[in-house]
C-alpha atoms as an extended CHARMM CRD file, in Angstrom:
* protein
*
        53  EXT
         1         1  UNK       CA              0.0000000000        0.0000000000        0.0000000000  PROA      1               0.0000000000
         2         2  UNK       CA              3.1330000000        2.2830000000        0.4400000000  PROA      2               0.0000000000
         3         3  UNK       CA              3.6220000000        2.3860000000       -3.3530000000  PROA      3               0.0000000000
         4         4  UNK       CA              0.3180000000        3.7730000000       -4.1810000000  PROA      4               0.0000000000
         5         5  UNK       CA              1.3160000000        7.1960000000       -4.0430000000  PROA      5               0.0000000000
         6         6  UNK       CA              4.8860000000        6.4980000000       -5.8640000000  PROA      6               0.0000000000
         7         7  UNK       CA              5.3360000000        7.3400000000       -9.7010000000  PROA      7               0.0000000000
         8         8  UNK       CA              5.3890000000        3.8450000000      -11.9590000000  PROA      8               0.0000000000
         9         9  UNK       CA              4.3900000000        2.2880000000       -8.8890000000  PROA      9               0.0000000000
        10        10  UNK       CA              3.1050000000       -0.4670000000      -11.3460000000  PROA      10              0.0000000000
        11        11  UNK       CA              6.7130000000       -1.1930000000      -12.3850000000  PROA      11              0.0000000000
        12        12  UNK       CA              7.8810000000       -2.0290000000       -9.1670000000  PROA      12              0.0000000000
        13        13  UNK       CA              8.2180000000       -5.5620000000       -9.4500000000  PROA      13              0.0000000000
        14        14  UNK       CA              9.5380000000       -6.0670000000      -13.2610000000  PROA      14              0.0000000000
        15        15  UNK       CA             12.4890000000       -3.4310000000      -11.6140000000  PROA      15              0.0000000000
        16        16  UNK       CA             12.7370000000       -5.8770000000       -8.7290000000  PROA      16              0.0000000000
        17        17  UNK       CA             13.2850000000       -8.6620000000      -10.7730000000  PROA      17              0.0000000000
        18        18  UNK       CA             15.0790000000       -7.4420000000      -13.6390000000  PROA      18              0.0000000000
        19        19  UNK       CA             18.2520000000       -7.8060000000      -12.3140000000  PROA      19              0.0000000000
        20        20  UNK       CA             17.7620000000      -12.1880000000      -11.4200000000  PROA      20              0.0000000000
        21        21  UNK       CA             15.6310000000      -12.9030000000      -14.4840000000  PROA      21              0.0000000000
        22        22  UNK       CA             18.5310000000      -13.8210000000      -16.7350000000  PROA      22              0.0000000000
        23        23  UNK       CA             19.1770000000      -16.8160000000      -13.9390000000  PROA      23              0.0000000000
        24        24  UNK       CA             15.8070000000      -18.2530000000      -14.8790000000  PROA      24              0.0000000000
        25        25  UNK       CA             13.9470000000      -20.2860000000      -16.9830000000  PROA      25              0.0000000000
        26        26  UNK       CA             10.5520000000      -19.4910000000      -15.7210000000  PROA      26              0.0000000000
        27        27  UNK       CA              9.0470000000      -17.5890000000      -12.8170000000  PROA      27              0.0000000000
        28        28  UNK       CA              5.8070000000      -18.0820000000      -11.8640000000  PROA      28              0.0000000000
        29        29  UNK       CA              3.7530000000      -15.1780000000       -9.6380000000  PROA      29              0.0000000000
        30        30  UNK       CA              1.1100000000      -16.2490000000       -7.6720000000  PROA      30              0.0000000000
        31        31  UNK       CA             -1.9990000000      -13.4700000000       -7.3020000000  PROA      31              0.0000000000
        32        32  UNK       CA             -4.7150000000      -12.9820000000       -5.4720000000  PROA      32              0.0000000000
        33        33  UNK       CA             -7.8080000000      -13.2460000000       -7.4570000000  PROA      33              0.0000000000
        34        34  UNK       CA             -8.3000000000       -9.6830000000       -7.9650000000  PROA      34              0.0000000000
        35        35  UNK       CA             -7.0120000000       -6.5090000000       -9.9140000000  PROA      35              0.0000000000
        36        36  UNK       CA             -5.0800000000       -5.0260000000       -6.9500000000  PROA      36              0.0000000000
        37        37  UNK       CA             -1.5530000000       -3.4530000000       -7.2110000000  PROA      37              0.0000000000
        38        38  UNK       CA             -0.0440000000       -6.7590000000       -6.7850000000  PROA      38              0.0000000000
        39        39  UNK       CA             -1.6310000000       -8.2100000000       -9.5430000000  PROA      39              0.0000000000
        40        40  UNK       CA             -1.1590000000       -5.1370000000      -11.8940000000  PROA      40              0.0000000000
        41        41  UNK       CA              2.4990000000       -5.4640000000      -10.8080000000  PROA      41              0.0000000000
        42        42  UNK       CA              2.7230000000       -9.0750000000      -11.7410000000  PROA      42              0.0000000000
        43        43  UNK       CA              0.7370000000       -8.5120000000      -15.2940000000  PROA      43              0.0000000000
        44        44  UNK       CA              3.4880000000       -5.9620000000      -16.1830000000  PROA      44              0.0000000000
        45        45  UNK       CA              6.1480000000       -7.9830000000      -15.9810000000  PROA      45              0.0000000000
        46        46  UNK       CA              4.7900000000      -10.7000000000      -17.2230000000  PROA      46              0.0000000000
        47        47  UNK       CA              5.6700000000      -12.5700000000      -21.2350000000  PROA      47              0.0000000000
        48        48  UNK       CA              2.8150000000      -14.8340000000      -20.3720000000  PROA      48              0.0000000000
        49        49  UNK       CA             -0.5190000000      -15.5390000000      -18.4430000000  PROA      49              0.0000000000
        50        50  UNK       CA             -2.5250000000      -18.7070000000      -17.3200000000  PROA      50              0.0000000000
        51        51  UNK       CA             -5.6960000000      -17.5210000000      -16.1710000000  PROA      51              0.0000000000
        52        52  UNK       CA             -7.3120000000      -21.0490000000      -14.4040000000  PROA      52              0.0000000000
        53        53  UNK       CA            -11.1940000000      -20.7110000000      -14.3470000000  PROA      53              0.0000000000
């Protein structure tokens, strides 16, 4: 909730990660089932989606 106010605040994860992604395959991010800033997060740095229904 602390990056709400920040600028690009929906980038904050793909800059977390961009740094260890070349030492992986795959990652896979986990979500809540909702369209919160965690999920946003995770659907901007994502190549791929699996949406289970």
């Amino acid at each position: 909730m602390s990056l709400v106010g920040e600028m690009g605040h929906e980038r904050f994860l793909r800059d977390a990660l961009d740094p260890v992604l070349g030492g992986y395959d795959h990652v896979v991010i986990d979500t809540p089932p909702n369209l919160g800033l965690l999920t946003v997060n995770a659907l901007v740095c994502a190549d791929r989606v699996l949406a289970p229904v």
